[in-house]
C-alpha positions as a Markdown table, in Angstrom:
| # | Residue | x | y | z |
|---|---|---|---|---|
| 1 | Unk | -52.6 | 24.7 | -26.6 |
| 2 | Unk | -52.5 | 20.6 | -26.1 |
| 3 | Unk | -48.5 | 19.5 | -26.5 |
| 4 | Unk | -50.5 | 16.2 | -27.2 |
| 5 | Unk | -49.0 | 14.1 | -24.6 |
| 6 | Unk | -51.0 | 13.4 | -21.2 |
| 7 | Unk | -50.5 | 15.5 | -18.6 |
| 8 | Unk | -48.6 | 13.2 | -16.3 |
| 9 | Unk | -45.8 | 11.5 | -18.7 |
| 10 | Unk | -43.4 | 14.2 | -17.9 |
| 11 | Unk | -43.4 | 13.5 | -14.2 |
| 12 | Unk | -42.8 | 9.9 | -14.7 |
| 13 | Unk | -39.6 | 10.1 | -16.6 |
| 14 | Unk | -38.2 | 12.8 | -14.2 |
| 15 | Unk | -39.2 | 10.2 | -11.7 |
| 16 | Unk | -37.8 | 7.2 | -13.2 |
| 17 | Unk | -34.7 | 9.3 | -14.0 |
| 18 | Unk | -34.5 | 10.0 | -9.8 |
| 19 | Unk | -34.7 | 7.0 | -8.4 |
| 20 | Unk | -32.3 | 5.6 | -11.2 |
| 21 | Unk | -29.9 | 8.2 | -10.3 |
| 22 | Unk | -30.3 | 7.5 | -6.7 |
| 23 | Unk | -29.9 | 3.6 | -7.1 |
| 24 | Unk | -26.5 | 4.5 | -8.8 |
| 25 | Unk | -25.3 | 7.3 | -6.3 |
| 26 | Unk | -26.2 | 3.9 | -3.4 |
| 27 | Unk | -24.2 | 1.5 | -5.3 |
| 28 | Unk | -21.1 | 3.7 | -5.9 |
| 29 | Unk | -21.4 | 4.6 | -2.2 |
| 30 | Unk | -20.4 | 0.7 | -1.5 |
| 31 | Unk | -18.1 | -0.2 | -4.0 |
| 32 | Unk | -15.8 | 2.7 | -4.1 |
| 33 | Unk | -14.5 | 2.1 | -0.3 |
| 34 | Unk | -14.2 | -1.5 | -0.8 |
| 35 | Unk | -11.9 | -0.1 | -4.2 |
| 36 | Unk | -10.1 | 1.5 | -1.8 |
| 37 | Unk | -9.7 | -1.0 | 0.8 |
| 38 | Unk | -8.1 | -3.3 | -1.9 |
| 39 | Unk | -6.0 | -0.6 | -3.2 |
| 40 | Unk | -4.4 | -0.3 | 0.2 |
| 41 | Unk | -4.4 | -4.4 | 0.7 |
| 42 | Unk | -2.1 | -4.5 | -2.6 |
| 43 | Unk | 0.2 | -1.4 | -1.1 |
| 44 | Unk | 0.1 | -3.5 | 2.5 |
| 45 | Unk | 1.0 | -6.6 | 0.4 |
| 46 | Unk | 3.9 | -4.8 | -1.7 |
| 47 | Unk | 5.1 | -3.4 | 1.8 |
| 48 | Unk | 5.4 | -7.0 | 3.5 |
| 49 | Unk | 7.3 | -8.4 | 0.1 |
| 50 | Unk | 9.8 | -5.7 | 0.5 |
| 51 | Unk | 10.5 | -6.0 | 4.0 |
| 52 | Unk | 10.8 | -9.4 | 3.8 |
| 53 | Unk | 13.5 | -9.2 | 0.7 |
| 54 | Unk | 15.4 | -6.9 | 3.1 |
| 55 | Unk | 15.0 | -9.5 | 5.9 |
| 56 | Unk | 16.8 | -12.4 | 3.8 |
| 57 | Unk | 19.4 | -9.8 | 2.4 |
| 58 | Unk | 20.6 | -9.2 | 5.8 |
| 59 | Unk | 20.5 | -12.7 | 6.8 |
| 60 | Unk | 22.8 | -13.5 | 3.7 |
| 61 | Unk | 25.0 | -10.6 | 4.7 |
| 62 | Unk | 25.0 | -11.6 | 8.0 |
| 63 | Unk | 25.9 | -15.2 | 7.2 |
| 64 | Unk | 28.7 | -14.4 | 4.7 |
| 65 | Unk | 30.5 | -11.1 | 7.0 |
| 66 | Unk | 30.1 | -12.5 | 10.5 |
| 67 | Unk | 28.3 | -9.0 | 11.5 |
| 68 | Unk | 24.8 | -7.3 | 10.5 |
| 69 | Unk | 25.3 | -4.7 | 7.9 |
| 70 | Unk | 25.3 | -1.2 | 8.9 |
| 71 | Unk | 22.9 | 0.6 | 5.5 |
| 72 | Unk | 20.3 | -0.6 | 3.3 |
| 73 | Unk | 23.1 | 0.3 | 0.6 |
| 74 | Unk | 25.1 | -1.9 | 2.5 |
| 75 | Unk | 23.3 | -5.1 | 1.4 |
| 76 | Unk | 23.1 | -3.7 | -2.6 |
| 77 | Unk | 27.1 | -3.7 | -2.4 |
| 78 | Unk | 29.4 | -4.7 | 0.4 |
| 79 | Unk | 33.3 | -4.2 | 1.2 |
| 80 | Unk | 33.9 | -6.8 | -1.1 |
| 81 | Unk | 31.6 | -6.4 | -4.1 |
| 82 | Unk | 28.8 | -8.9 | -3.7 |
| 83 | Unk | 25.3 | -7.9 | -4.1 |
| 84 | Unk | 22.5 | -9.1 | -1.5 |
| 85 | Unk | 20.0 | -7.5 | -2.9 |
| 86 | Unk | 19.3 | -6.2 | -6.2 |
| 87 | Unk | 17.9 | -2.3 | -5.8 |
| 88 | Unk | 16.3 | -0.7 | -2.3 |
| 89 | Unk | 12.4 | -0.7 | -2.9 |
| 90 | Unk | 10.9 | 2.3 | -2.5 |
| 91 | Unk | 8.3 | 2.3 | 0.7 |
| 92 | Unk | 5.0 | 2.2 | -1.1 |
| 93 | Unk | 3.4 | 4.0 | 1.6 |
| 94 | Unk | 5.1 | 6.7 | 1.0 |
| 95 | Unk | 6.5 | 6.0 | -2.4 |
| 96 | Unk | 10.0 | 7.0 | -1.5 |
| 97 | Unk | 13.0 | 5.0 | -0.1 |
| 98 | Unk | 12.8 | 6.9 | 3.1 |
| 99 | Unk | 13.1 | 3.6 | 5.4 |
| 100 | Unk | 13.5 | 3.8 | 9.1 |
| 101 | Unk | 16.6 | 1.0 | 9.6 |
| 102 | Unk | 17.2 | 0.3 | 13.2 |
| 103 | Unk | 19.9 | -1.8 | 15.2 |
| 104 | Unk | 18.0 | -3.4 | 18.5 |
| 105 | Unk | 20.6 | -5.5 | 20.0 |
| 106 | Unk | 22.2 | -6.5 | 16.9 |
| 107 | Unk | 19.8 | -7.1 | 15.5 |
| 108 | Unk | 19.0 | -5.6 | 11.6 |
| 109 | Unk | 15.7 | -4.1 | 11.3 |
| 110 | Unk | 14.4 | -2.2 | 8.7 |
| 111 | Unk | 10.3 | -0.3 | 8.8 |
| 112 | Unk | 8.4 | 1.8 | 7.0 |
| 113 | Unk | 8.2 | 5.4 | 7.8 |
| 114 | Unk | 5.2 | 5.9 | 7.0 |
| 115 | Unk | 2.6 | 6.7 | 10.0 |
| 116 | Unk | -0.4 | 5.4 | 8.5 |
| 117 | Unk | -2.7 | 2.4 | 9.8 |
| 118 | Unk | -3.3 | -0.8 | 8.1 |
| 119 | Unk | -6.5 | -1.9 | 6.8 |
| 120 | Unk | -6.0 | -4.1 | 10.1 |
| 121 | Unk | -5.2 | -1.7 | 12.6 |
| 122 | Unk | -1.5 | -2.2 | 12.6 |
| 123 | Unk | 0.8 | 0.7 | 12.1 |
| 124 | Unk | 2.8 | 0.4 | 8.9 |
| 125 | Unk | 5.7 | 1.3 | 11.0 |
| 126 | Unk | 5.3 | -1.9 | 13.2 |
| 127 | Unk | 4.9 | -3.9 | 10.1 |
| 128 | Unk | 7.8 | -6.4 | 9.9 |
């Protein structure tokens, strides 16, 4: 018995419905990575502001005791009570406080742990 619509109708919404779909499933395939790639710009960006507050703590330190200091903690409270720096940031590459602090040469240097690769290429470890 006739449904009373033409034989073909069907077919051309299931159709139009596909290659909808499909132009959806292409466009998501292209934005989400560059979502991504700015997600991990803003973590790069967070990760160079810290390490750069840690840099002009340890300058400060450096300036006012005559040496470098020793600990992160070190430049939140020295010997004598001062503050260089307000609270260690945690490493938001690997959202802990886990930093790697090295003395080359006297020198005070403080990287992320993390193992990752920048956006760039660069090791977050070699990020300074």
């Amino acid at each position: 018995m006739p449904s009373g619509e033409p034989c073909g109708t069907r077919g051309v919404a299931l159709l139009s419905l596909t290659v909808v779909l499909l132009i959806l499933g292409f466009s998501l395939s292209l934005i989400l990575p560059r979502a991504n790639n700015e997600a991990r710009r803003a973590k790069e960006e967070e990760l160079r502001f810290a390490l750069g507050e840690f840099r002009r703590a340890a300058e400060k330190f450096a300036a006012v005791n005559g040496r470098q200091p020793l600990t992160l903690g070190e430049l939140c409270l020295d010997a004598e009570g001062r503050r260089f720096l307000r609270r260690i940031y945690l490493d938001p590459m690997t959202g802990k406080a886990d930093w790697t602090v090295l003395d080359r040469d006297g020198a005070f240097e403080v990287h992320s742990s993390s193992r990752g690769v920048s956006v760039g290429g660069i090791p977050y470890e070699r990020f300074k």
